[in-house]
C-alpha positions as YAML, in Angstrom:
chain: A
units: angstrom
residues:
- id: 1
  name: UNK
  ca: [-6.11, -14.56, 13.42]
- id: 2
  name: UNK
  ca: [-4.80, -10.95, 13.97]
- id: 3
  name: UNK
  ca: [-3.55, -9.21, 10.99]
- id: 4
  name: UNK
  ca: [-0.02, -7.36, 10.86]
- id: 5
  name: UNK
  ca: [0.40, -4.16, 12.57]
- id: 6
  name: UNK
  ca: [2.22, -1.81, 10.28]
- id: 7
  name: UNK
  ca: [3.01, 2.11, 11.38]
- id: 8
  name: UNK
  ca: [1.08, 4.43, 9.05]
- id: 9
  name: UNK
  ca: [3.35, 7.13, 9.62]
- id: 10
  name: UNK
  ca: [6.53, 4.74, 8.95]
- id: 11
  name: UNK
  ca: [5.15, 2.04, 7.23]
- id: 12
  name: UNK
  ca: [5.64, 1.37, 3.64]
- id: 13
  name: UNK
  ca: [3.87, -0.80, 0.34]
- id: 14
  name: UNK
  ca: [6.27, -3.13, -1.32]
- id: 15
  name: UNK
  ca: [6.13, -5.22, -4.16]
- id: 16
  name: UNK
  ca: [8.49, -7.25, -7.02]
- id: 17
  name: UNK
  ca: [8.14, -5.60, -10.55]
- id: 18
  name: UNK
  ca: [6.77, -8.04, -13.33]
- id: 19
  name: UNK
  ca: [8.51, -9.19, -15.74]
- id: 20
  name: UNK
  ca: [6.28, -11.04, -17.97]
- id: 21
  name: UNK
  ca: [2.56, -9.56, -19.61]
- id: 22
  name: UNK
  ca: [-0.46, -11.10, -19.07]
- id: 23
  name: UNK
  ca: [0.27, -13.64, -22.23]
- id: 24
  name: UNK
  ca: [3.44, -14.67, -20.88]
- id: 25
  name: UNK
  ca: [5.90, -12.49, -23.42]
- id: 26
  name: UNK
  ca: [8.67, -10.36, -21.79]
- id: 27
  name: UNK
  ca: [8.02, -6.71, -21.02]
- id: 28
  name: UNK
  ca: [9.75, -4.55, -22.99]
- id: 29
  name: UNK
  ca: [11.75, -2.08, -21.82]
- id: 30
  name: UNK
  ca: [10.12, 1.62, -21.14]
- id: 31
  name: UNK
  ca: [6.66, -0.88, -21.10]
- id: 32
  name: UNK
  ca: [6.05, 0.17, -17.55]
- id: 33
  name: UNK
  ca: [5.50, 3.87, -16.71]
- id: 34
  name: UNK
  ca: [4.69, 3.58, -13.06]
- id: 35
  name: UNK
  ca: [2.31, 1.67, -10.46]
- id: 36
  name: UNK
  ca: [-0.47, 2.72, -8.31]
- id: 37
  name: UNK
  ca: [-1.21, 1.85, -4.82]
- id: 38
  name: UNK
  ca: [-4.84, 0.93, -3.58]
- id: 39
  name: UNK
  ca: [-6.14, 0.75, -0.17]
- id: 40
  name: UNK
  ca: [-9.46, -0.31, 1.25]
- id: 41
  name: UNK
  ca: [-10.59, -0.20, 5.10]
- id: 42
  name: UNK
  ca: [-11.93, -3.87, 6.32]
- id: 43
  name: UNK
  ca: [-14.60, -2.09, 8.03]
- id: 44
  name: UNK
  ca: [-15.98, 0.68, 5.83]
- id: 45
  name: UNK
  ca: [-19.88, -0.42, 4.54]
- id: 46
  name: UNK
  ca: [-19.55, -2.04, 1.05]
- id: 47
  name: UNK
  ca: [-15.61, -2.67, 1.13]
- id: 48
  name: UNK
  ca: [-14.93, -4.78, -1.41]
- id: 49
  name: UNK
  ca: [-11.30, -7.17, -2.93]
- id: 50
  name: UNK
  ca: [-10.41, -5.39, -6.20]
- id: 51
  name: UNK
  ca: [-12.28, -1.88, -5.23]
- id: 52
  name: UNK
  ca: [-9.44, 0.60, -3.75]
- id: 53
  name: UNK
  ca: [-10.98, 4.35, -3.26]
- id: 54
  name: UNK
  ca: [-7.72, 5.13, -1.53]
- id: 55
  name: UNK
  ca: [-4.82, 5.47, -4.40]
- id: 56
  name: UNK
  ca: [-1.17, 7.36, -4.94]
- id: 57
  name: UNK
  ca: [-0.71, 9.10, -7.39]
- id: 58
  name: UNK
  ca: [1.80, 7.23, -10.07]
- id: 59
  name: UNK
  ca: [5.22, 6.16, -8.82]
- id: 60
  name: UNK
  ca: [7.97, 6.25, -11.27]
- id: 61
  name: UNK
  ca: [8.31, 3.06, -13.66]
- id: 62
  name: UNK
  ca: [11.41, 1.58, -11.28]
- id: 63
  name: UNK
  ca: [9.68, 2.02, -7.81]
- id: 64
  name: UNK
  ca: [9.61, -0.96, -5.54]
- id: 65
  name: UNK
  ca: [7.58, 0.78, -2.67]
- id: 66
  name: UNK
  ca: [5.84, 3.51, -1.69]
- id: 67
  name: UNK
  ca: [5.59, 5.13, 2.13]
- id: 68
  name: UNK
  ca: [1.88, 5.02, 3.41]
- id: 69
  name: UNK
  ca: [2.33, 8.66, 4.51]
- id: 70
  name: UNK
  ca: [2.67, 8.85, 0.84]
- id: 71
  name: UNK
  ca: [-0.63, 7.62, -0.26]
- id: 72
  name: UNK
  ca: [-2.65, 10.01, 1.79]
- id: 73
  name: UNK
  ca: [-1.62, 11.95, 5.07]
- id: 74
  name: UNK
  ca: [-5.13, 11.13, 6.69]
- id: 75
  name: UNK
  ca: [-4.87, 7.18, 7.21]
- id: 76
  name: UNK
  ca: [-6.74, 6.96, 10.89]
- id: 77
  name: UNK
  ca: [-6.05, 3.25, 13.20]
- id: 78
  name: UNK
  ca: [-8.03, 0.52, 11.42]
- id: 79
  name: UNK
  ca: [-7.43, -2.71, 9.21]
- id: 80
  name: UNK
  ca: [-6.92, -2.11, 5.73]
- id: 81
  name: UNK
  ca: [-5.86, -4.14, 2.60]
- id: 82
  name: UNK
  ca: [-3.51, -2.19, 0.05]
- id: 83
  name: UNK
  ca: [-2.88, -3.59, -3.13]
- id: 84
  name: UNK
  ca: [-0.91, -2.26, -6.90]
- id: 85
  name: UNK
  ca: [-1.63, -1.94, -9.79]
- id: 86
  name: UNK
  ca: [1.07, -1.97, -12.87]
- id: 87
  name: UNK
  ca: [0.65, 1.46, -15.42]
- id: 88
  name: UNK
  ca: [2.19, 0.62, -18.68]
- id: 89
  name: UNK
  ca: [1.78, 2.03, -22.45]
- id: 90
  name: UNK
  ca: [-0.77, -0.20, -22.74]
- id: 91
  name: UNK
  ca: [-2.90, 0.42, -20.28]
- id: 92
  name: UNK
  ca: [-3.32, -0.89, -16.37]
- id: 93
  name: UNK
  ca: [-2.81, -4.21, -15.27]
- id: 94
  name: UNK
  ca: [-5.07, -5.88, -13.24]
- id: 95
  name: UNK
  ca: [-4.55, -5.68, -8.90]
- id: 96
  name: UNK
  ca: [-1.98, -7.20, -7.33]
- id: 97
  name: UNK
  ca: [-3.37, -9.73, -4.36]
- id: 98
  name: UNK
  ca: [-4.53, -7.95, -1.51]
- id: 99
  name: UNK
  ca: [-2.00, -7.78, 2.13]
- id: 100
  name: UNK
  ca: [-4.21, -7.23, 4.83]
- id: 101
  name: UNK
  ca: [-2.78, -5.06, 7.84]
- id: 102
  name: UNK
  ca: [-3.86, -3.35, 10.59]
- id: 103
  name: UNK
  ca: [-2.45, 0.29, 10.26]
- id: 104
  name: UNK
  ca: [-1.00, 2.21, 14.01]
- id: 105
  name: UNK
  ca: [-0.25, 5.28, 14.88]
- id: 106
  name: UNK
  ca: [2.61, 5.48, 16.87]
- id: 107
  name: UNK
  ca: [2.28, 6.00, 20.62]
- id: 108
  name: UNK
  ca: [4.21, 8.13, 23.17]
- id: 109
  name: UNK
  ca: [6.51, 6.36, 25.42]
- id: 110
  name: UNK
  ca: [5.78, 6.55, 29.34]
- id: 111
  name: UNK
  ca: [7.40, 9.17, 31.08]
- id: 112
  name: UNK
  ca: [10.61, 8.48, 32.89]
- id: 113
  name: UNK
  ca: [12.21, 9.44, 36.24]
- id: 114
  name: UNK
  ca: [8.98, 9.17, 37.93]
- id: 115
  name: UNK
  ca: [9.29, 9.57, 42.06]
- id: 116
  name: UNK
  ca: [7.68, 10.49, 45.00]
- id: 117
  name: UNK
  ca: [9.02, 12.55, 47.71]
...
């Protein structure tokens, strides 16, 4: 099954915000600072779910996305899974389940007007 292509130099991480901790009691408000982003590459040696050596920096506490430009300016072609991570005052949350994508660069289009004479 072919994975999703998704523009690295347009393309963006989403995700819903929790609402609940891990025991089921309602976050608090100011609870979350921020999230993190993780991404992986499907073919690097040793790529492993739950192991991201790709990562933003901190978004703010009410982001809902983040622009894979964002995350690092050197993504090259190849199938990744990204995956976030919840920063709160009491520490990091576990990751999110993985999306697995196949990141593009966009191409140029063909030239036009072509003729012969």
């Amino acid at each position: 099954m072919a994975l999703p292509q998704v523009s690295l130099t347009a393309g963006k991480v989403s995700w819903t915000p929790p609402t609940t901790n891990d025991d089921g009691s309602p976050l608090t408000a100011g609870e979350v600072t921020g999230y993190i982003v993780g991404l992986r590459s499907l073919t690097a040696a040793g790529s492993a779910a739950g192991t991201y050596p790709i990562q933003s920096a901190p978004t703010s506490a009410t982001a809902v996305s983040e622009a894979l430009s964002a995350i690092t300016a050197n993504l090259k072609p190849d199938d990744y899974a990204v995956s976030a991570q919840t920063q709160s005052t009491l520490g990091p949350s576990l990751w999110s389940t993985e999306f697995q994508f196949t990141g593009v660069l966009p191409k140029p289009n063909p030239p036009t007007d072509t003729s012969a004479a």
